[in-house]
C-alpha positions in Angstrom: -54.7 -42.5 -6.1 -57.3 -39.8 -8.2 -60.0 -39.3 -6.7 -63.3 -41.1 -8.4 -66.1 -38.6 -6.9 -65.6 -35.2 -8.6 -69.5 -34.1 -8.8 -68.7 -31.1 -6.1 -65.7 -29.4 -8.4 -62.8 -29.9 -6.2 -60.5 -27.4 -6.7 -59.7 -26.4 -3.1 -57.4 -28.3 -1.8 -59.4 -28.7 1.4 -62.5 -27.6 2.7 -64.1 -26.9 6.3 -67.6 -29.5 7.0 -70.9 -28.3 5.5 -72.0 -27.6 9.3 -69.2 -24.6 9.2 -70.5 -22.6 6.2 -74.5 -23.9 7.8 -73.1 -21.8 10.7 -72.3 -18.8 8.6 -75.6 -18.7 7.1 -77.2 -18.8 10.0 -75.0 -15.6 11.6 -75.9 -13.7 7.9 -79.4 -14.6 8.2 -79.0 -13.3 12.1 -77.7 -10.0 11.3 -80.4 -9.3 8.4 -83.4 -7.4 9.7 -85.8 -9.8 8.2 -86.1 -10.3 4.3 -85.1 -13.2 2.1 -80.8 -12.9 0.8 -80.2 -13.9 -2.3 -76.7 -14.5 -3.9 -75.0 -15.5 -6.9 -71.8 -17.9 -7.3 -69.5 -16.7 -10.4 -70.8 -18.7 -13.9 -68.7 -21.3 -16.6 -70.4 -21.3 -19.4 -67.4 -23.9 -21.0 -68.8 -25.9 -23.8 -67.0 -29.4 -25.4 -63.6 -28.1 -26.3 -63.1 -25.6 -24.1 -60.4 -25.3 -21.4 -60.1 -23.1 -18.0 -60.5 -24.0 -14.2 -63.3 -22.6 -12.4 -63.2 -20.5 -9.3 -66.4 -19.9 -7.1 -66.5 -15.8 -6.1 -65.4 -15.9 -2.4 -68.5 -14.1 -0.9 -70.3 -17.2 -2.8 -67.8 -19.5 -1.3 -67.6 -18.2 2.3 -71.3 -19.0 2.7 -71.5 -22.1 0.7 -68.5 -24.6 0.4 -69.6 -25.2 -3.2 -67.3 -24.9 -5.9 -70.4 -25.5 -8.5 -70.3 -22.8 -11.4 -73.5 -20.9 -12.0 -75.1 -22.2 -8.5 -77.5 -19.4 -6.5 -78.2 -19.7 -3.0 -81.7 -18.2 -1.5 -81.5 -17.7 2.4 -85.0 -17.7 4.0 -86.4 -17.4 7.2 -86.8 -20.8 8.1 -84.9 -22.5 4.9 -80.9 -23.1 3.2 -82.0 -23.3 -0.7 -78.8 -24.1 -2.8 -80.3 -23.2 -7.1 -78.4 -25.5 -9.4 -78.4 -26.2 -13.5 -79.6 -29.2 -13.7 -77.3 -31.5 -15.2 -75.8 -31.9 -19.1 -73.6 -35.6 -19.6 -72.6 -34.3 -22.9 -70.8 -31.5 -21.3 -69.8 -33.3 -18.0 -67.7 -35.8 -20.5 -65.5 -32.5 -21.0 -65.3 -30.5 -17.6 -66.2 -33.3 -15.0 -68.9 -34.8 -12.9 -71.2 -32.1 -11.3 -73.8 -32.4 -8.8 -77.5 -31.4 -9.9 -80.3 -30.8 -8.2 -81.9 -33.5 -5.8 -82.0 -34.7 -2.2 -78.6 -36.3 -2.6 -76.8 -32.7 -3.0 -79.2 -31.4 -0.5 -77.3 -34.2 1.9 -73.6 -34.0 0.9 -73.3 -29.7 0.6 -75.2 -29.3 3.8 -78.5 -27.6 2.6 -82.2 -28.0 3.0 -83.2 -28.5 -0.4 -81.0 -28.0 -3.7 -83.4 -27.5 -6.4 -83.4 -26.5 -10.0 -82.8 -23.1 -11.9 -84.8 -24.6 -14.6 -88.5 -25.0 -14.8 -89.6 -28.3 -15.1 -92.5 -30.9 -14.3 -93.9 -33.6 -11.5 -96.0 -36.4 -11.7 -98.6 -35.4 -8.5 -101.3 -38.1 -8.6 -101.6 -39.2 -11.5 -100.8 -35.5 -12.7 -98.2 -33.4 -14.5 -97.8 -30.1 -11.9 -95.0 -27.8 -13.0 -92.3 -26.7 -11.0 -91.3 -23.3 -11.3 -87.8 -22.0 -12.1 -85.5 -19.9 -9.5 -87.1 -16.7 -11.1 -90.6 -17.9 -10.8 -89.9 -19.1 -7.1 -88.4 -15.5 -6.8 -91.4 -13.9 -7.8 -93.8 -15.8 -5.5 -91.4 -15.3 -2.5 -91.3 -11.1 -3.1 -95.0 -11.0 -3.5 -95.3 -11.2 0.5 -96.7 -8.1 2.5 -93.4 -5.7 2.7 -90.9 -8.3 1.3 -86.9 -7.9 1.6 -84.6 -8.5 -0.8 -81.1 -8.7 0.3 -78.5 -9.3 -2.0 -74.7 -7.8 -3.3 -76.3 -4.5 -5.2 -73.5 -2.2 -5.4 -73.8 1.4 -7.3 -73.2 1.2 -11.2 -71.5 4.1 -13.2 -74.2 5.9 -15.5 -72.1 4.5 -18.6 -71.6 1.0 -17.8 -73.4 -2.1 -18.4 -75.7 -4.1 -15.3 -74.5 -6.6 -13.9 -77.0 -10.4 -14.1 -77.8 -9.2 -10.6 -79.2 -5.7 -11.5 -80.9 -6.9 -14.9 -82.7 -9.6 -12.8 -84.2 -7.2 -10.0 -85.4 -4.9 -12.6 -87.4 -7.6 -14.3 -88.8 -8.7 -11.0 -89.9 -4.9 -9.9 -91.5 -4.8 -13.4 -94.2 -7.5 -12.5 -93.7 -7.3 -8.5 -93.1 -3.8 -8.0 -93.7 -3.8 -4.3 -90.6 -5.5 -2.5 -87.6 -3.5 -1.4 -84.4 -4.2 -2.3 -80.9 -3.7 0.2 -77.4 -4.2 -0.3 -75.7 -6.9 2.2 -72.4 -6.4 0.8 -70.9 -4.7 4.4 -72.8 -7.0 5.8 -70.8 -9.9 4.9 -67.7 -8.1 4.7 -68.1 -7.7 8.7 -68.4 -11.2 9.0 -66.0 -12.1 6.6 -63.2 -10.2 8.9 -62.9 -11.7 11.5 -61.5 -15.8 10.9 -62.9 -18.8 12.7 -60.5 -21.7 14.3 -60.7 -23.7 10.5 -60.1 -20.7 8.6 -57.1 -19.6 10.5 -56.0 -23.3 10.0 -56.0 -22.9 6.1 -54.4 -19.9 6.3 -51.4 -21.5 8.4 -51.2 -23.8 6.1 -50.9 -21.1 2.7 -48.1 -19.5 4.8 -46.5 -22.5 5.1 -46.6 -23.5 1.5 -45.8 -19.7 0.8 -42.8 -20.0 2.7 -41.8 -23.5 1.2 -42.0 -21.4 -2.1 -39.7 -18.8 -0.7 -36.9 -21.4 0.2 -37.2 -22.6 -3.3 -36.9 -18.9 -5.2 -33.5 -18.2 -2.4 -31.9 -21.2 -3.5 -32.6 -20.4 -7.6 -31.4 -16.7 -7.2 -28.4 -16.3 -8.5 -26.9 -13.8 -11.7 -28.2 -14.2 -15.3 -31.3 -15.9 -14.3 -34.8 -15.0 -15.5 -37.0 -13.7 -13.1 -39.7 -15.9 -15.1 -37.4 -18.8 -14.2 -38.2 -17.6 -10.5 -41.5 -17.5 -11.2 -41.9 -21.0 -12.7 -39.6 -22.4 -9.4 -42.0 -20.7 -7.0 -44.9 -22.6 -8.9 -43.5 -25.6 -8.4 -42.7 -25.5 -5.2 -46.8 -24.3 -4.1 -47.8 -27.5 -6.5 -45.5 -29.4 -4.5 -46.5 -28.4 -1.2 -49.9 -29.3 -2.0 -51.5 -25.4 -3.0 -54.4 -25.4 -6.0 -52.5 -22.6 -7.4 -51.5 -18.7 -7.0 -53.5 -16.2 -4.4 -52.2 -13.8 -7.1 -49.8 -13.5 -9.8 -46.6 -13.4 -8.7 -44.1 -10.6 -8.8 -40.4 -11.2 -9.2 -39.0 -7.6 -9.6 -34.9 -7.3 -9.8 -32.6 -4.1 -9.8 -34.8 -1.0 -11.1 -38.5 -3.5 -11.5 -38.2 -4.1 -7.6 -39.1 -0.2 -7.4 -42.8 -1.1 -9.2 -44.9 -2.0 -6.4 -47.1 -4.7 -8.4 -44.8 -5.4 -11.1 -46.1 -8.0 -13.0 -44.0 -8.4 -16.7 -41.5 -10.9 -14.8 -39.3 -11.0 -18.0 -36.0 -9.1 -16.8 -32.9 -10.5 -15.8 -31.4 -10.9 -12.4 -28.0 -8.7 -12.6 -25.0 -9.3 -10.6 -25.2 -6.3 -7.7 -28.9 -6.1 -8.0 -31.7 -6.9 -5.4 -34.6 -9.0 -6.4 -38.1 -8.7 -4.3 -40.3 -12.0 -4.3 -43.9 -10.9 -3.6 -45.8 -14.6 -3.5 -48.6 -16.2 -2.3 -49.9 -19.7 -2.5 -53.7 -20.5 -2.7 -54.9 -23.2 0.0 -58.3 -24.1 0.5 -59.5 -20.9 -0.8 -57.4 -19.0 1.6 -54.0 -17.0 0.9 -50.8 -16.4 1.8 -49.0 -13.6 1.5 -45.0 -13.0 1.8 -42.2 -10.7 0.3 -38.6 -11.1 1.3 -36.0 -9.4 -0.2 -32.6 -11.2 -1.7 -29.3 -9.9 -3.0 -29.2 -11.8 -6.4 -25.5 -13.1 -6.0 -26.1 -13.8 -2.5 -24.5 -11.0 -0.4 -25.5 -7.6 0.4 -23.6 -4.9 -0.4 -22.7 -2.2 2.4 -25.5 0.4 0.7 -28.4 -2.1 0.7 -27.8 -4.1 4.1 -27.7 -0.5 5.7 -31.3 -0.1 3.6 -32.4 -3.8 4.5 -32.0 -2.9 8.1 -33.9 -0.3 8.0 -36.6 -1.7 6.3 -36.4 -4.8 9.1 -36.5 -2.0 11.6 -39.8 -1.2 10.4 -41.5 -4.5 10.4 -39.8 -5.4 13.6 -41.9 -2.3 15.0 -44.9 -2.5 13.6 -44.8 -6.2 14.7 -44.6 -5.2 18.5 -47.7 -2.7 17.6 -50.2 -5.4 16.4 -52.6 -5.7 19.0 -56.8 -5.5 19.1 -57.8 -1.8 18.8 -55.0 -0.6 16.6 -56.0 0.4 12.9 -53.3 -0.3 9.5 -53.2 3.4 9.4 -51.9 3.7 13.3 -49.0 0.8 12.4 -47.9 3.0 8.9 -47.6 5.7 11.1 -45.0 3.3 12.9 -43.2 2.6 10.1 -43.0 6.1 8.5 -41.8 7.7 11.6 -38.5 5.0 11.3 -38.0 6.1 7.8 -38.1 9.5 8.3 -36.2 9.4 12.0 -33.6 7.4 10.3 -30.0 8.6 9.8 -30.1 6.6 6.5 -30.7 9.0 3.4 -31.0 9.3 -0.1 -28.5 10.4 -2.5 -29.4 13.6 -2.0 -29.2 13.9 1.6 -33.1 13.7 1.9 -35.2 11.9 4.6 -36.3 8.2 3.0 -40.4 8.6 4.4 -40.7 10.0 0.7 -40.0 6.4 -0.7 -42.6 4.1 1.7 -45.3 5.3 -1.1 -47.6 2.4 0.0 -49.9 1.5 2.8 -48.5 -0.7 5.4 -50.6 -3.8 4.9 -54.3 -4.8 4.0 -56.5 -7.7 5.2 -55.6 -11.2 4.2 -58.3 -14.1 3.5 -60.2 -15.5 1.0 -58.5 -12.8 -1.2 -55.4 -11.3 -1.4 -56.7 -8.2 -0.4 -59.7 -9.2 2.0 -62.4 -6.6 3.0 -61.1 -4.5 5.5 -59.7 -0.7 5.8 -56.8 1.6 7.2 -59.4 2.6 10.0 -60.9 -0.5 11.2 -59.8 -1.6 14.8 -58.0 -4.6 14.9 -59.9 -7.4 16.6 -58.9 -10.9 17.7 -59.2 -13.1 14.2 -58.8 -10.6 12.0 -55.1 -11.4 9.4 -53.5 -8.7 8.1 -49.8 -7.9 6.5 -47.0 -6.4 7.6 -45.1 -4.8 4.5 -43.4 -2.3 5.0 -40.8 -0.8 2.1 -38.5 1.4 0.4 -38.3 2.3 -3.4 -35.2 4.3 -4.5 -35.8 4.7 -8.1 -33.0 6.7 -8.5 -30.7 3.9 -7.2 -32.8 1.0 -8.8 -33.1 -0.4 -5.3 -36.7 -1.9 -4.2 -36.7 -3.3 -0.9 -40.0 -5.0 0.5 -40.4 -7.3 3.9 -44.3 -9.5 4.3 -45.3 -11.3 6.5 -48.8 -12.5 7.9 -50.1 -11.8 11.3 -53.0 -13.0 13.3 -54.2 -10.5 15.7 -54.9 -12.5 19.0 -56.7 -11.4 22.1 -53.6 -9.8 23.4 -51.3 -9.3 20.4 -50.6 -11.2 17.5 -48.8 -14.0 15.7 -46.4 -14.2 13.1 -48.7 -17.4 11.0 -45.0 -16.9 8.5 -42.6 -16.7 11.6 -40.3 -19.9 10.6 -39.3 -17.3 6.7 -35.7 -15.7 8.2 -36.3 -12.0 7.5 -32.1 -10.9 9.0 -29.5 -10.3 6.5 -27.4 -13.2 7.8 -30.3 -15.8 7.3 -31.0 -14.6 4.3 -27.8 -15.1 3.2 -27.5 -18.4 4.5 -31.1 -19.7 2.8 -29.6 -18.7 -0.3 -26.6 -20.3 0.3 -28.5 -24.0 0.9 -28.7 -24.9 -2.3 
């Protein structure tokens, strides 16, 4: 049955209780040395006629739960203020229900007040009073005695345009001249790393769906089809499963476009002989999965790529044992170099194959594909991160990748995409259950 309430965009396919993000707020506000933090959800400026879907920035979205295009959210001391449009029926009779500004929203989205962007009017006894718009409101709160303004300011090049964010604080320094302005952007990539029990949830559940996309693609390889046709099976299968969409596009790279790391054309054709890398990740509730497996497009490996395969598997197998709290992504490629270049396994040449792993081992994993988060950070219990490990013989048109998601725990990890075979045999074997 649809659903007949659509005023709060519902895109995700799920979302945590308004109390959760209330909670996040409160640890942002907590590590802010006083000051007011001000941030902006991405804009949809679709008219009548238009056509898109809408996709809240994930900063926006961590702290919020609203999937309302062009909303603003002001953090005080002692006050949650969610900034809305108010609201257009002519448009809404093309892109859907929204909510607007009132004590309603306030209620549902979990926020002291939700007011206006716009300036309007009240009736105060008897009396029209205006009320002033998000900018006035901004103006008034930075004229206090040694104000703060926190908000995502990051450096500009000399030759490109500001950013909304930018163009507004130089308007309010022009007739307020005397607040100071500080970038939270570490800030809330901090928090952002580490996953709470409902995040790591969602993200068990894009795995899931990731890997139910995976089964699909095995059992669709086979000579003479389109890697686009892979592509479109894979869709399926995450719209099946229940995913809003891709946490990126997908790459389906066979023979000589498995060597591309982030191939992205999808056009070739799978040859008989050839290897075909599926790099996917389904979109649930925000959150992403992440997995590349490696198959041999008519189904078996050849002696030259199982030997290759294995190798690769040795990798991940090792860097998998590593994964614990205090170890760093660029401690675990170090892992996985080392068994390239300890390897008897060569190239054609006779050389050493560390030359071909030309990529870091893994990166954070969360709201985005590639979550904030470095090669140097320590791992710390709630942090995600992949395991990815690969070779790329150009020379050989061979590209061989293995992903999988892991959830550092207090004293190791967990596989969240375990139940994917990643062994030649099983491989084999999910292809052949067609």
């Amino acid at each position: 049955m649809a659903q007949s309430d659509m005023r709060g965009g519902n895109y995700a396919a799920e979302l945590q209780a308004p109390e959760v993000y209330r909670e996040r707020r409160r640890g942002l506000r907590e590590a802010l040395d006083g000051g007011m933090a001000v941030l902006w959800g991405n804009g949809d400026d679709r008219g009548a006629g238009d056509v898109g879907t809408f996709r809240q920035d994930s900063v926006f979205f961590y702290l919020t739960g609203v999937e309302l295009p062009n909303a603003v959210l002001a953090l005080r001391a002692d006050e949650d203020t969610l900034f809305l449009p108010p609201r257009d029926l002519d448009i809404e009779r093309w892109t859907g229900p929204k909510w607007g500004p009132g004590d309603d929203a306030a209620e549902a989205l979990g926020f002291d007040q939700v007011v206006s962007l716009s300036p309007s009017s009240i009736v105060l006894d008897a009396r029209i009073r205006p009320v002033p718009s998000f900018e006035g409101r901004m103006q008034a709160w930075l004229c206090a005695p040694e104000a703060v303004l926190w908000t995502e300011f990051p450096t500009v090049p000399c030759n490109a345009e500001l950013p909304a964010t930018h163009r507004l604080v130089a308007r309010l320094k022009d007739r307020t001249p005397s607040f100071t302005v500080r970038d939270l952007s570490d800030i809330v990539s901090e928090l952002r790393q580490v996953k709470d029990a409902g995040e790591v949830a969602l993200m068990r559940k894009a795995a899931e769906i990731t890997t139910f996309g995976h089964r699909a693609a095995a059992k669709a390889i086979k000579p003479g089809i389109g890697e686009g046709a892979i592509d479109g099976v894979v869709y399926g299968a995450f719209r099946e499963g229940g995913a809003e969409g891709l946490a990126f596009p997908s790459i389906v790279g066979s023979g000589f476009n498995a060597t591309t790391l982030h191939y992205d054309q999808n056009v070739g054709i799978c040859g008989d002989g050839e290897l075909v890398v599926v790099d996917i990740g389904a979109r649930y509730g925000y959150y992403c999965g992440d997995l590349t497996r490696t198959y041999p497009v008519n189904g078996a490996f050849n002696e030259r790529q199982r030997s290759l395969y294995n190798l690769v598997l040795h990798a991940h197998q090792k860097v998998e044992e590593a994964i614990k709290p205090g170890v760093t992504l660029f401690d675990l490629r170090k892992i996985a170099y080392g068994v390239f270049q300890d390897s008897s396994v060569r190239d054609s040449k006779g050389e050493r194959l560390g030359q071909y792993f030309i990529h870091g081992l893994g990166h954070f994993l969360g709201l985005d594909a590639h979550d904030p988060g470095g090669d140097s950070i320590p791992m710390a219990p709630g942090m995600v991160i992949t395991n990815e490990p690969g070779l790329y013989l150009q020379e050989e048109g061979v590209g061989i990748r293995i992903e999988d998601d892991h959830l550092v725990t207090a004293y190791g990890n967990e596989n969240l995409s375990g139940s994917l075979p990643t062994d030649v045999d099983s491989i084999e074997a999910m292809m052949v259950a067609r």
